[in-house]
mmCIF file of the N, C-alpha and C atoms, coordinates in Angstrom:
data_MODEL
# 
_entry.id   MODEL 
# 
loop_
_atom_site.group_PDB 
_atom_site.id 
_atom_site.type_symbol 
_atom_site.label_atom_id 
_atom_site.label_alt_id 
_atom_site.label_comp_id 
_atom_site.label_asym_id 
_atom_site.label_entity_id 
_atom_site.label_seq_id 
_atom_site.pdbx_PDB_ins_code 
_atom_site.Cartn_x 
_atom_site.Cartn_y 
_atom_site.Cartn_z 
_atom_site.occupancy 
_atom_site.B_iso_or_equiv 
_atom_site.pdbx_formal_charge 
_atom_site.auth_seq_id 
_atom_site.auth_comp_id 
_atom_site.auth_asym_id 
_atom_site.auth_atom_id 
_atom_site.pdbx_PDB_model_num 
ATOM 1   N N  . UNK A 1 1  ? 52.620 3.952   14.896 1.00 0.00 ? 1  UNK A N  1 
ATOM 2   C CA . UNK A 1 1  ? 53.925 3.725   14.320 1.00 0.00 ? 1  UNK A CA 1 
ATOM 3   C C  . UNK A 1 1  ? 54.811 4.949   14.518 1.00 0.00 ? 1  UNK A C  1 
ATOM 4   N N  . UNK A 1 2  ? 54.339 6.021   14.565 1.00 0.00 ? 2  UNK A N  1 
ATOM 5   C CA . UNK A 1 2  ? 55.061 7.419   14.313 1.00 0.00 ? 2  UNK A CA 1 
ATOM 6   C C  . UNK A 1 2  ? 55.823 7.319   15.655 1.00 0.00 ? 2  UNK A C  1 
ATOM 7   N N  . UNK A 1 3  ? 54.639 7.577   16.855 1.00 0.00 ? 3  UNK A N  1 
ATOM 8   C CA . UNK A 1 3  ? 55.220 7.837   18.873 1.00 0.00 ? 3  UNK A CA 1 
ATOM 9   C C  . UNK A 1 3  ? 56.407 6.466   18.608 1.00 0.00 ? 3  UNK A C  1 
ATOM 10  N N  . UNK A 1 4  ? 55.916 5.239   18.049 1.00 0.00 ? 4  UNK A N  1 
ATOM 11  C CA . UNK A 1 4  ? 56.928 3.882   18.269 1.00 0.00 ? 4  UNK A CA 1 
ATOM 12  C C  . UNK A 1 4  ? 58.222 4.529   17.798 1.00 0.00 ? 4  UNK A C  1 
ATOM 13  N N  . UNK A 1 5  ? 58.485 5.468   16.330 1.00 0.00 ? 5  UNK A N  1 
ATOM 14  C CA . UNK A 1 5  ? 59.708 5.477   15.933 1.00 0.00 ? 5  UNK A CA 1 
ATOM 15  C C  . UNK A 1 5  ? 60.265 6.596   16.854 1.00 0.00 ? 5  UNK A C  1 
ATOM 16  N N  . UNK A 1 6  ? 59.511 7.423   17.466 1.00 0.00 ? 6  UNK A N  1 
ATOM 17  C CA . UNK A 1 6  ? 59.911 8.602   18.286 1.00 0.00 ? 6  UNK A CA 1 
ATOM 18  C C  . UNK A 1 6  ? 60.301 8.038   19.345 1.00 0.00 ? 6  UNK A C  1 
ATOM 19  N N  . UNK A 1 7  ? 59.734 6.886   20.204 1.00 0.00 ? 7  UNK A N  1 
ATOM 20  C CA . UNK A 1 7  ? 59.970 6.571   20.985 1.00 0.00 ? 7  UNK A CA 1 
ATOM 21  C C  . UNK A 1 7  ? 61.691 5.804   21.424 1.00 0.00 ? 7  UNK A C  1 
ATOM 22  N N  . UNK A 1 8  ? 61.796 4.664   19.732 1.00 0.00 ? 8  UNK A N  1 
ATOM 23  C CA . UNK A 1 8  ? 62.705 4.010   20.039 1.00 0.00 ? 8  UNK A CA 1 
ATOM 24  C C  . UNK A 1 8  ? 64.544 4.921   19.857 1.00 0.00 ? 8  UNK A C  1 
ATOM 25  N N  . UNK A 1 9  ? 63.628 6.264   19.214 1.00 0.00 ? 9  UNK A N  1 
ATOM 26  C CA . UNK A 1 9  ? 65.233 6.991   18.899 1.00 0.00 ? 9  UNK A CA 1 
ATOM 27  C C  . UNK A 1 9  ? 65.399 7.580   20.277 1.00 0.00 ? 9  UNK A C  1 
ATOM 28  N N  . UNK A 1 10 ? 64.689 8.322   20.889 1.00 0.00 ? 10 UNK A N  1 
ATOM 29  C CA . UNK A 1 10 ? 64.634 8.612   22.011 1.00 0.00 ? 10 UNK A CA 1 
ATOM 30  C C  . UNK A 1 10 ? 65.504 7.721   23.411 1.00 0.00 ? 10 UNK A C  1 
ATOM 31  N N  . UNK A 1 11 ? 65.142 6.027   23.171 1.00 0.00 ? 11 UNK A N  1 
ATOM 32  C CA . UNK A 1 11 ? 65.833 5.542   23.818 1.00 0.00 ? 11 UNK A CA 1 
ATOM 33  C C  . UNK A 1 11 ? 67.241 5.649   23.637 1.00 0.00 ? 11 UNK A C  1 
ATOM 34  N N  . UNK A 1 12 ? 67.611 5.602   22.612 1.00 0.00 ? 12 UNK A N  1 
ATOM 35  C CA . UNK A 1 12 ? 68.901 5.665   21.869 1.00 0.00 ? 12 UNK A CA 1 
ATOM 36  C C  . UNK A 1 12 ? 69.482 6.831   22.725 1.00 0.00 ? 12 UNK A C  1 
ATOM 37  N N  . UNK A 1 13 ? 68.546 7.870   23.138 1.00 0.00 ? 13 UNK A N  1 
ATOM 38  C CA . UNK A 1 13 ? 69.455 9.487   23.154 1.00 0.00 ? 13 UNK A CA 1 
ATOM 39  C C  . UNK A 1 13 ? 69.892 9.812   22.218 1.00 0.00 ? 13 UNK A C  1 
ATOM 40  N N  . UNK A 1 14 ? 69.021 9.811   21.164 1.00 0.00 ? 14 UNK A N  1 
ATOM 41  C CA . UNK A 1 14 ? 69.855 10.160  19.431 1.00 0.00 ? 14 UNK A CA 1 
ATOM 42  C C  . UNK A 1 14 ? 68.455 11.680  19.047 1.00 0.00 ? 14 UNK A C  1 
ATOM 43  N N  . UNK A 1 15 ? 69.098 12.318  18.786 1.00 0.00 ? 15 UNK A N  1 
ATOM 44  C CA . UNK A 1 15 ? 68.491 13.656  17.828 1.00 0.00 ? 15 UNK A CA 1 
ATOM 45  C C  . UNK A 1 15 ? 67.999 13.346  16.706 1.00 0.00 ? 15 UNK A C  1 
ATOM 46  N N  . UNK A 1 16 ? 66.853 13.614  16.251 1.00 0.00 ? 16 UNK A N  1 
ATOM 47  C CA . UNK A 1 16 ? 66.382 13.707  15.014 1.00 0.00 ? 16 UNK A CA 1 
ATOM 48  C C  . UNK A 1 16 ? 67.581 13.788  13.608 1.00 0.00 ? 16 UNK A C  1 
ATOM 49  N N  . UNK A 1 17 ? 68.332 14.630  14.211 1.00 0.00 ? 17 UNK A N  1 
ATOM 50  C CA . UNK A 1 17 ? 69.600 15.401  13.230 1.00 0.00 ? 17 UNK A CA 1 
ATOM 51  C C  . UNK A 1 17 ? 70.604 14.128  13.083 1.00 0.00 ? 17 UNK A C  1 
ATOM 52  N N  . UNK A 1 18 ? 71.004 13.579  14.287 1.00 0.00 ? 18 UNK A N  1 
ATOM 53  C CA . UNK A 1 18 ? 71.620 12.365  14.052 1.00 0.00 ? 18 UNK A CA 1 
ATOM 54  C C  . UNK A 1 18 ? 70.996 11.024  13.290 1.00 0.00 ? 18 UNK A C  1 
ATOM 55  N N  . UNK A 1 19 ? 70.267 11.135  13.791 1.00 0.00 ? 19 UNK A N  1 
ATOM 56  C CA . UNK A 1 19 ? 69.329 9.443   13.177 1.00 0.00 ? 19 UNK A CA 1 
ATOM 57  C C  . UNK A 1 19 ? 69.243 10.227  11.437 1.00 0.00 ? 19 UNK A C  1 
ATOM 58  N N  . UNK A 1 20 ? 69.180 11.253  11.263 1.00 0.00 ? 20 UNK A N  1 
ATOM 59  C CA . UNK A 1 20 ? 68.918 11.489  9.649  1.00 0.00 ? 20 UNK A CA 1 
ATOM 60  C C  . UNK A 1 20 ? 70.080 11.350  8.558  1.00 0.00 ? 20 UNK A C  1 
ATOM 61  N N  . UNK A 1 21 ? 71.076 11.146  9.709  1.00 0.00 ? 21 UNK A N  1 
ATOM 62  C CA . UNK A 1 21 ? 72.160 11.306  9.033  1.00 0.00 ? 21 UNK A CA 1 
ATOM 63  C C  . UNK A 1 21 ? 72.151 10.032  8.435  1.00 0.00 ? 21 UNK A C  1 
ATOM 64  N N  . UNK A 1 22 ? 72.424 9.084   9.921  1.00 0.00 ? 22 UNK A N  1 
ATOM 65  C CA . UNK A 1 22 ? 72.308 7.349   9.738  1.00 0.00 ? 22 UNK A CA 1 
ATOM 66  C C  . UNK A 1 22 ? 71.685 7.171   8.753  1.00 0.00 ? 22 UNK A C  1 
ATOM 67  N N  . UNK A 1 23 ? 70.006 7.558   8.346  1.00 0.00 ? 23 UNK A N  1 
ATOM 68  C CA . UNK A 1 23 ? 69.002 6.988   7.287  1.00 0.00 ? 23 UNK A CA 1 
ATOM 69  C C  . UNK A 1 23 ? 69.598 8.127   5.708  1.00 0.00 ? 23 UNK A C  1 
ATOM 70  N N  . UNK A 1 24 ? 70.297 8.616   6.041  1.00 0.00 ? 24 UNK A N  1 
ATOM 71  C CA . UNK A 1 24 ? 70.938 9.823   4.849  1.00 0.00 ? 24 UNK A CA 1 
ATOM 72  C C  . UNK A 1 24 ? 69.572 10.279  4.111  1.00 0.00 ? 24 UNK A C  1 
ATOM 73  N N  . UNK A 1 25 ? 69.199 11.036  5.100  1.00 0.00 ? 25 UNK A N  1 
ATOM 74  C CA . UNK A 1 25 ? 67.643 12.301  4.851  1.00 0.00 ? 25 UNK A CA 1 
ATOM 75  C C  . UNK A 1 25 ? 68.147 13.111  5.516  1.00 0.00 ? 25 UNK A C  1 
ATOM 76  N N  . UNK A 1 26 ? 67.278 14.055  5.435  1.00 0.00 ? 26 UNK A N  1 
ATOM 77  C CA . UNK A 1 26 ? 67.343 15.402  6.028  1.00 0.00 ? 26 UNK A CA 1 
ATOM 78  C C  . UNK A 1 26 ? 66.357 15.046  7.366  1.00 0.00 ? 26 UNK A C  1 
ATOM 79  N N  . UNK A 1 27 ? 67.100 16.413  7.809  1.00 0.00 ? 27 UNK A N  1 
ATOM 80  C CA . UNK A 1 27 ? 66.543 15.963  9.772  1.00 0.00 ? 27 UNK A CA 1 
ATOM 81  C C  . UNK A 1 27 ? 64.563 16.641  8.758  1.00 0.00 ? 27 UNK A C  1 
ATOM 82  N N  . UNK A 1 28 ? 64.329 17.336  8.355  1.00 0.00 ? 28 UNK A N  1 
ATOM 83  C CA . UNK A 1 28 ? 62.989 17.816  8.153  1.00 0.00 ? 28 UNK A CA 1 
ATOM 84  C C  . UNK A 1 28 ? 62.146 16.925  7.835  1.00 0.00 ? 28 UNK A C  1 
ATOM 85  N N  . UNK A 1 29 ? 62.375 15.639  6.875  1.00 0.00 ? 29 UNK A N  1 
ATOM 86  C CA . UNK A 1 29 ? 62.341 14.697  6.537  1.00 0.00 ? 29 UNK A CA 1 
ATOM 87  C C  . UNK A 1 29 ? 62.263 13.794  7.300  1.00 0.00 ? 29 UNK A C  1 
ATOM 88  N N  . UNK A 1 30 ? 63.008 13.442  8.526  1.00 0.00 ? 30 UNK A N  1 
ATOM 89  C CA . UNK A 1 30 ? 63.006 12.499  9.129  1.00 0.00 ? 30 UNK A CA 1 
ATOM 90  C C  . UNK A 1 30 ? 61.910 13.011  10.442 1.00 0.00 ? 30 UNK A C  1 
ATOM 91  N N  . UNK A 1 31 ? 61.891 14.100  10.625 1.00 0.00 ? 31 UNK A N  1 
ATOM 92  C CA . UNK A 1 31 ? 60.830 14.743  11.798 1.00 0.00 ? 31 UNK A CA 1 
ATOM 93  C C  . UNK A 1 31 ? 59.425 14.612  10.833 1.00 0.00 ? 31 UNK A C  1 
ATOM 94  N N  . UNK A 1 32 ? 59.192 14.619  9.501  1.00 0.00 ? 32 UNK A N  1 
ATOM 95  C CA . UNK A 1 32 ? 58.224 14.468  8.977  1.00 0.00 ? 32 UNK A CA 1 
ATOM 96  C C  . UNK A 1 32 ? 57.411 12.601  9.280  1.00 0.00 ? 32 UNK A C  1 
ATOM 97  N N  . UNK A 1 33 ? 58.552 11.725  9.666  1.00 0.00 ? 33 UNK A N  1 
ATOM 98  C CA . UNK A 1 33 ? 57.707 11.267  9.732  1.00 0.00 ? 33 UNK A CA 1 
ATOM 99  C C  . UNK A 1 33 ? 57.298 10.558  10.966 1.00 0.00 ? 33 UNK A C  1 
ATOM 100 N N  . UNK A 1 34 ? 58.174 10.757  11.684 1.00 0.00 ? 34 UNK A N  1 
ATOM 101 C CA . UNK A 1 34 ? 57.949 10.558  13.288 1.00 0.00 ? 34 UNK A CA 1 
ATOM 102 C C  . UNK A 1 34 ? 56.254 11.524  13.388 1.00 0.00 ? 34 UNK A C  1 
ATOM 103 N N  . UNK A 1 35 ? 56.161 12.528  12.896 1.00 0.00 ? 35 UNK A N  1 
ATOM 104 C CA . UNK A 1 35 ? 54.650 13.435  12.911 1.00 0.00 ? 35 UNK A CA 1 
ATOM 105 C C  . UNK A 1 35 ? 53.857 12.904  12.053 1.00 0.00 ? 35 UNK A C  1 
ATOM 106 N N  . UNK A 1 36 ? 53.932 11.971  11.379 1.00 0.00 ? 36 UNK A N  1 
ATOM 107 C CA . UNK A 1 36 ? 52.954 11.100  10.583 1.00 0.00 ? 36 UNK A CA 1 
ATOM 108 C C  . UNK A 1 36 ? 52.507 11.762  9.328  1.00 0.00 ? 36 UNK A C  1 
ATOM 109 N N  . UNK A 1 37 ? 53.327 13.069  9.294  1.00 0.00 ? 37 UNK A N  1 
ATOM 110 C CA . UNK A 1 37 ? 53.120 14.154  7.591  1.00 0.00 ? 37 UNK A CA 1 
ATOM 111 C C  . UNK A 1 37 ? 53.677 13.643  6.364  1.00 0.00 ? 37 UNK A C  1 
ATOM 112 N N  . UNK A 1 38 ? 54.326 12.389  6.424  1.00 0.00 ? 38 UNK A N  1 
ATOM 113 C CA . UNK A 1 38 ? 54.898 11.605  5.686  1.00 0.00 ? 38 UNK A CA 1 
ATOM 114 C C  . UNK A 1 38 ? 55.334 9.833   5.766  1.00 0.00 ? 38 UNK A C  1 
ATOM 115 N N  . UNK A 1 39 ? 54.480 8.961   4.858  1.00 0.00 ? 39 UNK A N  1 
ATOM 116 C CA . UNK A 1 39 ? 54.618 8.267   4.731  1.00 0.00 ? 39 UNK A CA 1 
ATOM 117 C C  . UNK A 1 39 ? 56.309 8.015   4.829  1.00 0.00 ? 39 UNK A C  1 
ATOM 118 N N  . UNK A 1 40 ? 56.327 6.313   5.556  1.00 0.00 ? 40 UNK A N  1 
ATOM 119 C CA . UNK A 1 40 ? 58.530 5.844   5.562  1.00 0.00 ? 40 UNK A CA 1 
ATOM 120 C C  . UNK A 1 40 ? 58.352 5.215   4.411  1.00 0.00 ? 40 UNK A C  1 
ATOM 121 N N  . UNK A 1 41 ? 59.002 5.085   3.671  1.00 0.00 ? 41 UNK A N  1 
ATOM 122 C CA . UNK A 1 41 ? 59.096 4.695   2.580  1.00 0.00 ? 41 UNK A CA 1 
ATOM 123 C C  . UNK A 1 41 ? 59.586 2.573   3.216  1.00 0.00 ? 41 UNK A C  1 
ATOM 124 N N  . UNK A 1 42 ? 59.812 2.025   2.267  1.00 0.00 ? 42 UNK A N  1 
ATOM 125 C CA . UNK A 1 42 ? 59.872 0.711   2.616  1.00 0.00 ? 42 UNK A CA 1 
ATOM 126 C C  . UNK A 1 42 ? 61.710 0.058   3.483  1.00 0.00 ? 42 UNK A C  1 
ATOM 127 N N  . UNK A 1 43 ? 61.925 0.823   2.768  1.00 0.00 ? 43 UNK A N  1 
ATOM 128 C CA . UNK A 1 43 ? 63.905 1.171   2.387  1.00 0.00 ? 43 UNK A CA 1 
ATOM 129 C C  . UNK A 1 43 ? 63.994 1.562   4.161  1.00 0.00 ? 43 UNK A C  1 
ATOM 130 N N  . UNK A 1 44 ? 63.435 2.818   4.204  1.00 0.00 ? 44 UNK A N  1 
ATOM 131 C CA . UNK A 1 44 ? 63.567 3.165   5.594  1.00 0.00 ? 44 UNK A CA 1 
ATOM 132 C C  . UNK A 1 44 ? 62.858 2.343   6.630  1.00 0.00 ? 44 UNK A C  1 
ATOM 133 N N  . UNK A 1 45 ? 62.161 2.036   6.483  1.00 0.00 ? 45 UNK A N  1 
ATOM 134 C CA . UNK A 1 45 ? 61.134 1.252   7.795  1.00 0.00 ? 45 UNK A CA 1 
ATOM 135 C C  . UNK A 1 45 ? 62.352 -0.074  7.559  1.00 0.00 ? 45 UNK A C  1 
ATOM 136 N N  . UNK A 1 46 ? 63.092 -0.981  6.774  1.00 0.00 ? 46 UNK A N  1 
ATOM 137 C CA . UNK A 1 46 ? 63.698 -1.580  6.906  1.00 0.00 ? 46 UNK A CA 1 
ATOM 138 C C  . UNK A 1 46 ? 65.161 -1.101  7.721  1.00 0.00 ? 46 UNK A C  1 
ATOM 139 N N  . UNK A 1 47 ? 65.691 -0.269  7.162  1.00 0.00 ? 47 UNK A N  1 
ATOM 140 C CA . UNK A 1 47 ? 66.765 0.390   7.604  1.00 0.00 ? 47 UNK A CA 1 
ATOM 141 C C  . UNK A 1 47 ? 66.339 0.750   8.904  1.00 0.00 ? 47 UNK A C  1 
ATOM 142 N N  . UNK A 1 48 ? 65.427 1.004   9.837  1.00 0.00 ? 48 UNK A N  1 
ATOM 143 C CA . UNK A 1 48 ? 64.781 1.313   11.165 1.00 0.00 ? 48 UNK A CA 1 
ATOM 144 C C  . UNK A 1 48 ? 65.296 -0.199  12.070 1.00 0.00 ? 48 UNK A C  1 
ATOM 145 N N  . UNK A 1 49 ? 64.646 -0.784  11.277 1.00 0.00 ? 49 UNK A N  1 
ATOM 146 C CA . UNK A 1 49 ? 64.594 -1.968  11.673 1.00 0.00 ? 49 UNK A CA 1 
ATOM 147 C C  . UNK A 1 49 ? 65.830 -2.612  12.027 1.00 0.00 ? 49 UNK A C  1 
ATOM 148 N N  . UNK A 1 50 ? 66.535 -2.526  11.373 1.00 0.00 ? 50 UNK A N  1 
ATOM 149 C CA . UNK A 1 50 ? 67.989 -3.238  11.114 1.00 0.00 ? 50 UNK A CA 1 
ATOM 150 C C  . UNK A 1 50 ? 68.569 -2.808  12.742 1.00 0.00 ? 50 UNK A C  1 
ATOM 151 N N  . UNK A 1 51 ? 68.585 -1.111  12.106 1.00 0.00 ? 51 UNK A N  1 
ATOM 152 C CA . UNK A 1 51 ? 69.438 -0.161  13.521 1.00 0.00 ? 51 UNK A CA 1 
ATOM 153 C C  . UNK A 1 51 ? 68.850 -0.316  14.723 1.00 0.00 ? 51 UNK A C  1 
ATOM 154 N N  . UNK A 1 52 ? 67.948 -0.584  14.966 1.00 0.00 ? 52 UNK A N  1 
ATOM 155 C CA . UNK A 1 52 ? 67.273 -0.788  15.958 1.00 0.00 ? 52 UNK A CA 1 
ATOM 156 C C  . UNK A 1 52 ? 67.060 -2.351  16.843 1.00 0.00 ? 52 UNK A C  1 
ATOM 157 N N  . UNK A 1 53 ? 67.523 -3.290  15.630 1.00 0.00 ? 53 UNK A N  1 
ATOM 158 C CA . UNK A 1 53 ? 67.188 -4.310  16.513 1.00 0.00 ? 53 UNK A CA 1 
ATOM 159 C C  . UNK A 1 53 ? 65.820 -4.802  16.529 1.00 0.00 ? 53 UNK A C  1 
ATOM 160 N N  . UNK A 1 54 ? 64.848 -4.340  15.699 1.00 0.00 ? 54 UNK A N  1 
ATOM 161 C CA . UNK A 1 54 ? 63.425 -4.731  15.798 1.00 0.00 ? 54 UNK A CA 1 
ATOM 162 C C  . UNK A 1 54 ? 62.358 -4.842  15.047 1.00 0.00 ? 54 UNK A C  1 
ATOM 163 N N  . UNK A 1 55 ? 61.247 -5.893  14.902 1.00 0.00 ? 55 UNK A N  1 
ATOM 164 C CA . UNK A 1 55 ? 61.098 -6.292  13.880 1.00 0.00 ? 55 UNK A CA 1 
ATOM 165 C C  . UNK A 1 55 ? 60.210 -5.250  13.177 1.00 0.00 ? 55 UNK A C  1 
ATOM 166 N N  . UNK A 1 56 ? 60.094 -5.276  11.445 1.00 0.00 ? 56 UNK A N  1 
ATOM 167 C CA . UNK A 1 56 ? 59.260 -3.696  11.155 1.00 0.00 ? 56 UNK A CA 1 
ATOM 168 C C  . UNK A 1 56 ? 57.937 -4.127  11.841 1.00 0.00 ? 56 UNK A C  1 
ATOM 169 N N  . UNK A 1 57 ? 57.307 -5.656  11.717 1.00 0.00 ? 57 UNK A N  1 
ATOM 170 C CA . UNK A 1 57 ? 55.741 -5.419  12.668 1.00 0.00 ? 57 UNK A CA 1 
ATOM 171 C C  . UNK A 1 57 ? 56.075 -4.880  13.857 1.00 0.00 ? 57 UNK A C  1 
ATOM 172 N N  . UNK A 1 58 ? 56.974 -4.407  14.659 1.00 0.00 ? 58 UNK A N  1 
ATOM 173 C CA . UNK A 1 58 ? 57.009 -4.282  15.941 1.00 0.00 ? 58 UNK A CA 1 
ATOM 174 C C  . UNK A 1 58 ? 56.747 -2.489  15.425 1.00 0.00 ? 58 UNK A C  1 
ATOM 175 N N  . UNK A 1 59 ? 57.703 -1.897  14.520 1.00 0.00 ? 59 UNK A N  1 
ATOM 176 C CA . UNK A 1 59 ? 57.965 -0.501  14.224 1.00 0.00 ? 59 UNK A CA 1 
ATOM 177 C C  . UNK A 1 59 ? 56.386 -0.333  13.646 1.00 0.00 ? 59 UNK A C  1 
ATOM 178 N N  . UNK A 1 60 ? 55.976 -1.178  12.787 1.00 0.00 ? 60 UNK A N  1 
ATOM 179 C CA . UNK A 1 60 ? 54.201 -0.559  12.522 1.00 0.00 ? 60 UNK A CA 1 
ATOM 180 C C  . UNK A 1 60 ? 53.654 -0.872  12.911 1.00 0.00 ? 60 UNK A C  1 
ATOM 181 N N  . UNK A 1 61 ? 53.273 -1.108  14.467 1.00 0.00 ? 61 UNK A N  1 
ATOM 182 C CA . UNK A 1 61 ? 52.755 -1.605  15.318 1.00 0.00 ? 61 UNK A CA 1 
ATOM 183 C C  . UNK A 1 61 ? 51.435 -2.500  15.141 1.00 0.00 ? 61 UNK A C  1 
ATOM 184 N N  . UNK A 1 62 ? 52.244 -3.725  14.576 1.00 0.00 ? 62 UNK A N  1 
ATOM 185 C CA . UNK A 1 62 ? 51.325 -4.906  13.835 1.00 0.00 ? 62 UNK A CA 1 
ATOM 186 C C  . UNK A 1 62 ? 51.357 -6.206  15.350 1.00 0.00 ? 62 UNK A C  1 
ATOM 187 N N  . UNK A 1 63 ? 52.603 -5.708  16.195 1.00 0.00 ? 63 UNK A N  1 
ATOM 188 C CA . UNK A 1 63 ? 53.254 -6.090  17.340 1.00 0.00 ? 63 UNK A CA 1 
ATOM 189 C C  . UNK A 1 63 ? 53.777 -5.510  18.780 1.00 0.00 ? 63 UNK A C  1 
ATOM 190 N N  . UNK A 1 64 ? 53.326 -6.065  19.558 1.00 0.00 ? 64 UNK A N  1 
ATOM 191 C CA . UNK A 1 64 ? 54.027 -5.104  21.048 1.00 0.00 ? 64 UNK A CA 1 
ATOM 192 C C  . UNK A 1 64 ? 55.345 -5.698  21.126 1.00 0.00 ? 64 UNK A C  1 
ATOM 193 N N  . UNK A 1 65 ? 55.848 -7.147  20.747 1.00 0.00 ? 65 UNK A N  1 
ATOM 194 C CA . UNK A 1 65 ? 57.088 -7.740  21.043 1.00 0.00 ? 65 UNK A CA 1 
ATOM 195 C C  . UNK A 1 65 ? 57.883 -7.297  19.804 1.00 0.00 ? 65 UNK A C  1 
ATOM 196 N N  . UNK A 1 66 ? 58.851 -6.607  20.110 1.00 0.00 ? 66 UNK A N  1 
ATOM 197 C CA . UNK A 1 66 ? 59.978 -6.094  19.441 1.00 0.00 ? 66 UNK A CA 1 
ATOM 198 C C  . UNK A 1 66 ? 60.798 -7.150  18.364 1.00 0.00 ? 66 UNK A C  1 
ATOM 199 N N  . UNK A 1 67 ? 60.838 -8.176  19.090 1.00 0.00 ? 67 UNK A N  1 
ATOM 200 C CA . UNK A 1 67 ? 61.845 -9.350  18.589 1.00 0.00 ? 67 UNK A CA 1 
ATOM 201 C C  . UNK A 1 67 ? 60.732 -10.283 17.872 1.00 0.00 ? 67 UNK A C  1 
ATOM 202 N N  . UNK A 1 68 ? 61.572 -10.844 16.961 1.00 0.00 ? 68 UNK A N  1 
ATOM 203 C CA . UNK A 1 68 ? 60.718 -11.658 16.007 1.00 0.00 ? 68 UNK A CA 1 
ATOM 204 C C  . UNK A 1 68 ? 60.842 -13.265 16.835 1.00 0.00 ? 68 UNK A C  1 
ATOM 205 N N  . UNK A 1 69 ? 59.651 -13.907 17.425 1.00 0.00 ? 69 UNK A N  1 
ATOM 206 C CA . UNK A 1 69 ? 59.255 -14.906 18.204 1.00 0.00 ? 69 UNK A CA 1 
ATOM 207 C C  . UNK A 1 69 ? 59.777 -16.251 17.374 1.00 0.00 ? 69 UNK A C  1 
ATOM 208 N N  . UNK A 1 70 ? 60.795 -17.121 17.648 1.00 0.00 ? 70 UNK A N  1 
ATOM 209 C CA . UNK A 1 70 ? 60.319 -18.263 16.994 1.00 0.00 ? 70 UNK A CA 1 
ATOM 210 C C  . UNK A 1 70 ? 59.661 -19.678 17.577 1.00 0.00 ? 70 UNK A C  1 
# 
């Protein structure tokens, strides 16, 4: 889950510093949990989700397909 959220900001071309702003944390905070030193709270793994376009099983890698299948 951690490389997935590193991965998908990365696509973005977004900084740690930026995306913390978006989730209104601190960049230390938000690098905490891309490194797995901190549990996302529920709020955020939703809010991930939203900005991103993808479903949270995809972000806690419960899923390889991003999009929710119907």
């Amino acid at each position: 889950m951690y490389r997935r959220i590193r991965d998908l900001r990365e696509d973005k071309d977004l900084t740690q510093k930026e995306l913390s702003k978006i989730l209104n944390c601190s960049q230390q905070v938000y690098s905490n949990y891309e490194l797995g030193q901190r549990d996302i709270p529920t709020d955020i793994l939703i809010a991930l989700s939203r900005f991103y376009g993808v479903s949270v099983d995809y972000i806690l890698g419960l899923t390889d397909y991003p999009f929710i299948h119907k």
